[in-house]
C-alpha positions in Angstrom: 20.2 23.8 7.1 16.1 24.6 7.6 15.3 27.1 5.7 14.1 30.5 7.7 13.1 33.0 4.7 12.1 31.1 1.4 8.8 29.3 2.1 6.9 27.3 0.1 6.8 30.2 -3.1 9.6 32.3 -2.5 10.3 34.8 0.7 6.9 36.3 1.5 5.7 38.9 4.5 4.3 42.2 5.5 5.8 45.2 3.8 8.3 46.7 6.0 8.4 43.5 8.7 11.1 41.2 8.6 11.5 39.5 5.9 10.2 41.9 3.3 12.1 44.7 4.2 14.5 47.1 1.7 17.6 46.0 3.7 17.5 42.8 4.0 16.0 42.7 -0.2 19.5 44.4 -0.9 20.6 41.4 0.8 19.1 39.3 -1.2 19.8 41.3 -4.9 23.3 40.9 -3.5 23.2 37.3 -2.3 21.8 36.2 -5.5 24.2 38.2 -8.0 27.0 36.7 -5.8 25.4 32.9 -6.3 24.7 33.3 -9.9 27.4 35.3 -11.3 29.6 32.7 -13.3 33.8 33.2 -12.5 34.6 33.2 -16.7 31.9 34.7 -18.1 32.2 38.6 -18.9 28.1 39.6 -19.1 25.7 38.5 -16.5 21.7 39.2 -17.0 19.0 39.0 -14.6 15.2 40.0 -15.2 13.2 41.4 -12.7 9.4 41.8 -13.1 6.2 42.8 -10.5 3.0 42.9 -9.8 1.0 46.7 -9.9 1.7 46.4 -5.8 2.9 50.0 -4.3 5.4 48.8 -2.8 6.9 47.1 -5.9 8.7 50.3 -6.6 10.8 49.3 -3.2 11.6 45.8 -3.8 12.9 46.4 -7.5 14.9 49.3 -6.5 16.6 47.5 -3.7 17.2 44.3 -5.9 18.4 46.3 -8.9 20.9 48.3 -6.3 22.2 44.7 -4.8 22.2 43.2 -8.1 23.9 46.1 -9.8 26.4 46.0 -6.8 27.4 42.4 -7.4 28.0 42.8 -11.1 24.8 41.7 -13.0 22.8 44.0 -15.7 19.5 44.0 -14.5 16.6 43.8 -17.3 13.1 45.2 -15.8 10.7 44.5 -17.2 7.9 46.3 -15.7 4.7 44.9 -14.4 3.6 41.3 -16.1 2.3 38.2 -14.8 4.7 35.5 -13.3 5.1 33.3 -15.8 6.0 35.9 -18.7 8.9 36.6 -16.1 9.8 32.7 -16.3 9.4 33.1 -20.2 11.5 36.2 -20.5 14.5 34.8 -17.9 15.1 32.1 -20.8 13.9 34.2 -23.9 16.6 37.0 -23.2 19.3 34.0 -21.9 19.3 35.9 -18.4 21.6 34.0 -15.9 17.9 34.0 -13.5 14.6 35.9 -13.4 13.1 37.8 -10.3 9.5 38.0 -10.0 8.4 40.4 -6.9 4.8 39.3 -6.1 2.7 37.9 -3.4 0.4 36.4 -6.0 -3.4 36.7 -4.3 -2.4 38.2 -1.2 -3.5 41.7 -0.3 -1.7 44.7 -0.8 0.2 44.8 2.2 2.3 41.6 1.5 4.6 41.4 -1.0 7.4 38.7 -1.6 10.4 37.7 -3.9 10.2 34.5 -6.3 13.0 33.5 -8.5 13.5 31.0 -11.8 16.3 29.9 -12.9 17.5 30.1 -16.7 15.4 27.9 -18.2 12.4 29.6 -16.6 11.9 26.3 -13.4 11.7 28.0 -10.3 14.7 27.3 -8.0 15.5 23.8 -6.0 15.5 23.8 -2.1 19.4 23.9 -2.4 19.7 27.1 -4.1 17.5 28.8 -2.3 19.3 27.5 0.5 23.0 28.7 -0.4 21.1 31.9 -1.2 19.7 32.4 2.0 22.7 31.4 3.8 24.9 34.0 2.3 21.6 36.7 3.3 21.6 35.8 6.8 25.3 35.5 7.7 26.0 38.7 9.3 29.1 38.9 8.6 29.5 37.5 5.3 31.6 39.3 2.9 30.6 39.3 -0.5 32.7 38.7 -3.5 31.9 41.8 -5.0 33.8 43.2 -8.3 36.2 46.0 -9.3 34.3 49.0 -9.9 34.7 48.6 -13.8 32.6 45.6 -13.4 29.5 46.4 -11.7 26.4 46.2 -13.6 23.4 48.3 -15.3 20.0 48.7 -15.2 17.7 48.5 -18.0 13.8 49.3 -18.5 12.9 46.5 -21.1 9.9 48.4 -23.1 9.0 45.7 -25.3 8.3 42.7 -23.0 4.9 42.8 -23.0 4.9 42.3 -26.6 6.8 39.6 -26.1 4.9 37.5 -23.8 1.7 38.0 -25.8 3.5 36.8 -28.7 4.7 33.9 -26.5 1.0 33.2 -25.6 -0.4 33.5 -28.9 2.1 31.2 -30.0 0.7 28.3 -28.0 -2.7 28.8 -29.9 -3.6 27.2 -33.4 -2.4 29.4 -36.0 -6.1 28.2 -38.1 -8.3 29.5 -35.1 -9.7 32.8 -34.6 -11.8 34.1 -31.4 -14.4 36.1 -33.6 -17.8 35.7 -31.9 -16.4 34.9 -28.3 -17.2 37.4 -25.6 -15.0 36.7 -22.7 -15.6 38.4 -19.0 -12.1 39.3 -18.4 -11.6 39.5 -14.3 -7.4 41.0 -14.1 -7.6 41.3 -10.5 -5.9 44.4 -10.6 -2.8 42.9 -10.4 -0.2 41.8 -13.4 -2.2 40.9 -16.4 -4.5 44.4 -16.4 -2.6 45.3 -19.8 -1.4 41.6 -21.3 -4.3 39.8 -20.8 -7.1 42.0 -22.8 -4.6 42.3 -25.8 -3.6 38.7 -26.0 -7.2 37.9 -26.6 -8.7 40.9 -28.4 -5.5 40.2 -30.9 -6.6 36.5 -31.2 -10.3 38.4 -32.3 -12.6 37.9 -29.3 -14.5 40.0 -27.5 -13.5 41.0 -24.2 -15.5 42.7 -21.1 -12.6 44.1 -18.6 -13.0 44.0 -14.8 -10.7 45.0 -12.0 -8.1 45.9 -14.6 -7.1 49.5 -12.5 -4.6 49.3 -10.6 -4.3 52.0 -8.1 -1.6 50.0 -6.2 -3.8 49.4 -3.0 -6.5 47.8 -4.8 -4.3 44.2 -6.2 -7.0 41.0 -5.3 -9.7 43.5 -3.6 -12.9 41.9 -4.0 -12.0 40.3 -7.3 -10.0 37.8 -9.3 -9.5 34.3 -8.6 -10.2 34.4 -4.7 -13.1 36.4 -5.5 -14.4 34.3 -8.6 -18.4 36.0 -8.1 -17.5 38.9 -9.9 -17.1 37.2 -13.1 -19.9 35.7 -13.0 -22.3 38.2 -12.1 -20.6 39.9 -14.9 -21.0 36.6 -17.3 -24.5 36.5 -16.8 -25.0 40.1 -17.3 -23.1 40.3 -20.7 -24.4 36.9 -21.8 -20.9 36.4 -22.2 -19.2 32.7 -23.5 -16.6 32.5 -20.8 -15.4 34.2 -17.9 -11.6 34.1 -16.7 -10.9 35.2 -13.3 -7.0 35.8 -12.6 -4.4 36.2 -9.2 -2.8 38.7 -8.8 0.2 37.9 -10.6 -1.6 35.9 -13.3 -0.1 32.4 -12.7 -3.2 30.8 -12.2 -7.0 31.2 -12.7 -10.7 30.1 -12.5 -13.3 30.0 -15.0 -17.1 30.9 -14.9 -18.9 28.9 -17.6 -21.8 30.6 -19.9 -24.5 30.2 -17.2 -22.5 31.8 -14.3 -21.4 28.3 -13.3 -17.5 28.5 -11.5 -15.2 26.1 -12.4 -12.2 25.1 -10.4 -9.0 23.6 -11.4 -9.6 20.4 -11.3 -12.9 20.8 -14.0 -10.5 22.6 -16.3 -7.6 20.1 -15.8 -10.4 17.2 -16.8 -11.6 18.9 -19.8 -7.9 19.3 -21.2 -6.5 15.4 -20.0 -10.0 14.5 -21.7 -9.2 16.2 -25.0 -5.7 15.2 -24.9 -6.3 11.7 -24.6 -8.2 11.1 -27.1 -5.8 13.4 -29.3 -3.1 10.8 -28.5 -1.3 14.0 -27.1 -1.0 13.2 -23.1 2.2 10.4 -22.9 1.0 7.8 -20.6 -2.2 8.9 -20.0 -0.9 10.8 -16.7 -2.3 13.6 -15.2 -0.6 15.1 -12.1 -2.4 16.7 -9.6 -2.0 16.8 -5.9 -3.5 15.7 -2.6 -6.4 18.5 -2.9 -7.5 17.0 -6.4 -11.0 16.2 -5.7 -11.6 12.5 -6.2 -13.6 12.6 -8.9 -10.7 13.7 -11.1 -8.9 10.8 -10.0 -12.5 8.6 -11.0 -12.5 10.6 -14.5 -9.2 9.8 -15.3 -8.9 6.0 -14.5 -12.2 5.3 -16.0 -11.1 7.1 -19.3 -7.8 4.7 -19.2 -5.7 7.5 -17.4 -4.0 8.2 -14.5 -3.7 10.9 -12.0 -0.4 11.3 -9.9 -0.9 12.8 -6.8 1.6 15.6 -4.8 2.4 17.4 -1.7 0.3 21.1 -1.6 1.8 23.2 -4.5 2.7 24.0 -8.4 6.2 23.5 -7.7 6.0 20.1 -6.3 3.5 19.9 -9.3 6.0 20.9 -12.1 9.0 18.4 -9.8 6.6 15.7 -10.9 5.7 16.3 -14.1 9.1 16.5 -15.1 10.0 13.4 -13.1 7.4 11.4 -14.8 7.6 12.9 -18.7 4.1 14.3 -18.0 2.6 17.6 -20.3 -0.1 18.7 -18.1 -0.5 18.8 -14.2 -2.0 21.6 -11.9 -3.7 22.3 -8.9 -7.8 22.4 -7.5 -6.5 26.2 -7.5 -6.1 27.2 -10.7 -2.1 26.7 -11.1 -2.4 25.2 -14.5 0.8 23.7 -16.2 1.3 22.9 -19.8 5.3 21.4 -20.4 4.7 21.9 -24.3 4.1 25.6 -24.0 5.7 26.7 -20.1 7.7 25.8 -17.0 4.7 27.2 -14.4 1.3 27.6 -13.8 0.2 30.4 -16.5 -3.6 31.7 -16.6 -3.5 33.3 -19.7 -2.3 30.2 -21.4 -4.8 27.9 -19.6 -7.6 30.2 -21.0 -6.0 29.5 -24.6 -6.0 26.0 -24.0 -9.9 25.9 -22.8 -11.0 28.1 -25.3 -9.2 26.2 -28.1 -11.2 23.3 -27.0 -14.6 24.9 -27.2 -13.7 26.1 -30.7 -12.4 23.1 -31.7 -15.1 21.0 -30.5 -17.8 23.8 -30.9 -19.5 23.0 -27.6 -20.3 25.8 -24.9 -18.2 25.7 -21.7 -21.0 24.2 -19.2 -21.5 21.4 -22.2 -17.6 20.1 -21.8 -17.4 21.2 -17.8 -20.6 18.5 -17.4 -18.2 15.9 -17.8 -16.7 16.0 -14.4 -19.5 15.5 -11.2 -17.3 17.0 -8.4 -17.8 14.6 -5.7 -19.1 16.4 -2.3 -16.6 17.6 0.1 -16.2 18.4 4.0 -13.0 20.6 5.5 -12.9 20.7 9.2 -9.8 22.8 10.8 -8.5 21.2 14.0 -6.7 23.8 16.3 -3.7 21.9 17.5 -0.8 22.6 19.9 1.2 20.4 18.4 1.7 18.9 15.3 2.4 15.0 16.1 2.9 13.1 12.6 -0.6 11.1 12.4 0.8 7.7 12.3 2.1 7.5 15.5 -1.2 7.7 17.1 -2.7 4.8 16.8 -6.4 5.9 17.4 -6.3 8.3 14.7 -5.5 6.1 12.0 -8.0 2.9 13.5 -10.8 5.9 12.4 -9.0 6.8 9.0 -9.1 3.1 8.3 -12.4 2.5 9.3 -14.0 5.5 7.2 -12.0 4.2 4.0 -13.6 1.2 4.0 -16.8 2.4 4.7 -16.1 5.1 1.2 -14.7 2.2 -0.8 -12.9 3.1 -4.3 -14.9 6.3 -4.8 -14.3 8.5 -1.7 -10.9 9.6 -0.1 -9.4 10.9 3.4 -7.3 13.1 3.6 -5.3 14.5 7.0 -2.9 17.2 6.7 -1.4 20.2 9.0 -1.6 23.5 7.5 1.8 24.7 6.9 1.1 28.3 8.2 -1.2 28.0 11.1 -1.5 25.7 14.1 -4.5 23.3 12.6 -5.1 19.9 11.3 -7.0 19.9 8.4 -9.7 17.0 8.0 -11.3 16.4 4.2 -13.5 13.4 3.5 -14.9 13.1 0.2 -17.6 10.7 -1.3 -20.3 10.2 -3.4 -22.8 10.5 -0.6 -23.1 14.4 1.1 -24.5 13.0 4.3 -22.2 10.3 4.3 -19.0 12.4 3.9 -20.4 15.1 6.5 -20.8 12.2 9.0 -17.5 11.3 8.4 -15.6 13.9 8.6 -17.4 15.3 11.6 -16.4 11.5 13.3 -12.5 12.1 12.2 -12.2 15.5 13.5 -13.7 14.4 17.0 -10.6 11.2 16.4 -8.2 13.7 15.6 -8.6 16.0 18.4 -9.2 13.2 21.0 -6.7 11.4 19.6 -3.7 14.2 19.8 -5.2 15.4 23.3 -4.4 12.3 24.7 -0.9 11.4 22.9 0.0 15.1 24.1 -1.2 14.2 27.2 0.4 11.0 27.9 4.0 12.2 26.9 3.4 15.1 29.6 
């Protein structure tokens, strides 16, 4: 069956609008207990964490009550970023995790993520049988004797945990005395983590946007909002700046100058110094389709690779497990190391870029010069409807035509968004003017192009 609630990151909406309401969460607490809970096994755990959203106090209520209902012991763990739930789910040998989150959206949204055991988020088929059981009206759930239900438990000590966790992945013989770090928490998950896993680790840290008011989660600041940090770098002669989401799963970096960095820069960094470490099997990097071209230039000149993906860290993380690889992200900021995590983790990318500089005693705009992001031009197409490009022929006589004309060292890229009714056109080249022309020609293909395949089936 199609999938109607889970998306692309989990079930995501409006606060009180269908899906993200407390009903149909209980639902969902229920739904999930019942799918999880194992027929000969006497204790069954689930972690639940959130991001500092208000309305987090609804959505882990109405779990823990489904949950509860279907015989699980619910762990909460409080407010922590994403991937400490992932950690915790498998630390604590929980059955599953719960993450409630909309990552960098505003307040007002608010969604539901889960991981299994071993702290991957779920395939399409669980989610699936999940969601089947939610939206059967009249499904009746297995539900235990009342001896059996389960209990709820506040977890005090998690956040201890996950700091250990994060420290953990950081060479024991390297300190972070004389590094003053522009710390940007979003006011979202990491506000109380993130300063104390690096002042612990001895650096300096400025704190931004780490109040939480519950209204206030991505306002202005974090990783959508990466200016912040560096007005603040600049001002504080800091070293680094990190800019997190809202729940802390991935990030962007402001160098020493004020300079942002993107995903892809860090990512290059990090394949660079593992390469030459002998620490990156095969040489692969995996990315996806949004990777500026340059990374893929950076990595095949150097002797690596870099394996493209559909749009997000979950196909990411399919990939990289697929293929063996240790490292993979997105232009975003989802950030993946397989030695240390199952998903993108901002803290833990941080570590990994500042262990580098340390290492290597270089400032951050010194190592980020290595990658030239080529230029790029995005054009939005509105659409009214989403014909596959292939089958129209005049379309893809103007993709060929600008390949060749880019050669090795430029890309096209066509794509639908997945949420709105557009085709998205990127071109990208070593030339500005070139790539602007280009792109500007496609989208004029593109439109025509669908206009009159729309037209002629009419």
């Amino acid at each position: 069956m199609g999938k109607k609630l889970f998306g692309t990151d989990g079930v995501r909406g409006r606060v009180n609008t269908y899906p993200m309401t407390a009903d149909l969460v209980l639902r969902l607490g229920l739904a999930a207990g019942a799918f999880f809970r194992k027929k000969n096994k006497h204790t069954h755990r689930v972690v639940i964490g959130k991001d500092t959203r208000l309305s987090g106090y609804i959505f882990e209520t109405a779990l823990t009550a489904g949950l509860c209902a279907s015989g699980m012991d619910v762990f909460q763990v409080g407010v922590l970023p994403t991937p400490a739930v992932a950690f915790l789910a498998n630390n604590m040998r929980a059955d599953f995790g719960i993450v409630i989150s909309a990552s960098h959206n505003p307040f007002y949204d608010n969604g539901i993520k889960f991981f299994s055991a071993d702290g991957y988020k779920l395939p399409d088929a669980v989610e699936e049988a999940i969601e089947a059981k939610v939206l059967e009206p009249e499904y009746k759930f297995d539900l235990p004797a009342p001896e059996r239900v389960g209990r709820a438990f506040r977890i005090k000590d998690s956040p201890g945990r996950y700091i250990v966790h994060l420290k953990n992945t950081f060479p024991h013989d390297i300190q972070l005395e004389g590094i003053r770090i522009v710390l940007d928490c979003a006011n979202g998950a990491s506000y109380a983590v993130g300063p104390l896993t690096f002042e612990e680790l001895g650096a300096d840290v400025v704190k931004i946007a780490n109040t939480p008011n519950g209204l206030n989660i991505n306002e202005g600041c974090g990783a959508l909002h990466p200016a912040l940090a560096a007005d603040k770098v600049r001002e504080t002669r800091a070293d680094i700046g990190v800019a997190l989401d809202g729940d802390a799963d991935r990030l962007i970096v402001v160098d020493e100058k004020g300079q942002i960095l993107d995903g892809d820069q860090i990512m290059a960094i990090c394949a660079l110094d593992a390469m030459e470490k002998g620490l990156l099997p095969g040489n692969l990097l995996v990315g996806t389709v949004m990777s500026n071209m340059a990374l893929e230039v950076f990595m095949r000149e150097r002797g690596g690779r870099l394996l493209r993906t559909p749009v997000g860290d979950r196909h990411v993380v399919e990939a990289m497990r697929a293929n063996g690889a240790l490292m993979g992200g997105e232009q975003s900021g989802h950030l993946v190391f397989m030695k240390h995590g199952t998903t993108g983790d901002g803290l833990m990318a941080a570590l990994q870029l500042l262990k580098i500089m340390k290492e290597r005693q270089k400032p951050l705009s010194e190592l980020a010069g290595l990658l030239q992001i080529y230029p790029q031009e995005l054009i939005n197409v509105p659409v009214k409807q989403k014909i596959p490009f292939e089958e129209v022929e005049s379309i893809m006589e103007a993709v060929r035509a600008a390949e060749k004309e880019l050669g090795t060292r430029g890309r096209v890229l066509l794509r639908y968004s997945g949420t709105e009714s557009k085709a998205r056109v990127m071109v990208e080249g070593e030339n500005p003017q070139q790539v602007k022309r280009l792109a500007e020609d496609l989208a004029i293909a593109v439109e025509t192009g669908l206009k009159t395949y729309v037209g002629g089936c009419a």
